[in-house]
N, C-alpha and C positions, 0 to 999 in steps of 0.2 A: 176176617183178618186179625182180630183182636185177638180172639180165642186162641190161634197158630199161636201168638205170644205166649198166652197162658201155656200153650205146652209146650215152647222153648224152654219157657223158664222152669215147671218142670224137670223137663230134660234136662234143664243145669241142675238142679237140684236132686237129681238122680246119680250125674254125676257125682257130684257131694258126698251123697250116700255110698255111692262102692268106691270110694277114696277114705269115707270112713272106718267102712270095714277091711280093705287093704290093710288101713291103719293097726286097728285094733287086732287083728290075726296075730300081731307080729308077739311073738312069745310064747302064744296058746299051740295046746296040742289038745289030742283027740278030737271029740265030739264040739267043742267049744270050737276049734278052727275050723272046721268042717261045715258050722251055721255061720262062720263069718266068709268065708269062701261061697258056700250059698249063698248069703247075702250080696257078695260083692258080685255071682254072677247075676242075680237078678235084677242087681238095679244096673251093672251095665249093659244089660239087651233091651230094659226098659226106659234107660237115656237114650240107644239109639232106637228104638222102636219110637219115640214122641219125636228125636230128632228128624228122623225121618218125616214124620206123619209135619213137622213145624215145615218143612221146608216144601210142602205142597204151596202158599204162599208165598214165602219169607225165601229170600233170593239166601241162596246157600254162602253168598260172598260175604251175607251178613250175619246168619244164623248161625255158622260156626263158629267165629268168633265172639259172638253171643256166648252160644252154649259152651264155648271152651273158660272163655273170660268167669264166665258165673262159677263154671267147677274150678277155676283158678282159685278167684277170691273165698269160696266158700270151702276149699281145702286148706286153707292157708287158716282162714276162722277158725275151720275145727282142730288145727294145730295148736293152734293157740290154746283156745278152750278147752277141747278136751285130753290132748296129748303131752301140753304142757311145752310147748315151743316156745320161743323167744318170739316175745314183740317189741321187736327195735324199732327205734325210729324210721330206718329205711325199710324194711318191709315192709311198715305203714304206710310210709309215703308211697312206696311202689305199686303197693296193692290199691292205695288211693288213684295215683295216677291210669292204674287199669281198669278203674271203675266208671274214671272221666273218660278213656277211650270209647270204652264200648256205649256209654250214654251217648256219647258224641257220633258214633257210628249208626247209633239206633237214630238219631234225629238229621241224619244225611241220608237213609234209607227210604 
């Protein structure tokens, strides 16, 4: 059961990754868009390939919002970080509040 986490969160973390490269395409041409398009499809067949493989335990009522919440907050990071978005107070607090959800989901599970 423990492990099935480990590859939820993965899978959020995959997520992440082809929200990153969504990210970074935007402007490129040729060869440069073409490995961030790559990138974005591999890591979204291999978020849902883990997500998939997470919910052989993990009741899907909670694994999805799992796996969604984690590519939530961790596209919102990489906004921040590496795209250079704004971190206001309420996106923090919001992204705060989404993070006590899903903690709180994880320990009703």
């Amino acid at each position: 059961m423990i492990m099935n986490w480990i590859v939820l969160i993965l899978a959020g973390l995959c997520e992440v990754a082809f929200a990153f490269c969504l990210g970074r395409s935007k402007g490129l041409v040729g060869s440069e868009w073409w490995l961030c398009i790559g990138g974005f499809v591999f890591f979204y067949v291999l978020s849902m390939i883990l997500l998939m493989k997470a919910t052989r335990t993990i009741p899907i009522g909670t694994a999805y919002p799992v796996w969604t919440g984690i590519g939530a907050v961790g596209s919102v990071l990489v906004g921040i970080f590496f795209f250079h978005e704004p971190a206001t107070f309420w996106r923090i607090f919001f992204i705060t509040t989404l993070i006590a959800s899903i903690v709180g989901l994880k320990t009703v599970a």
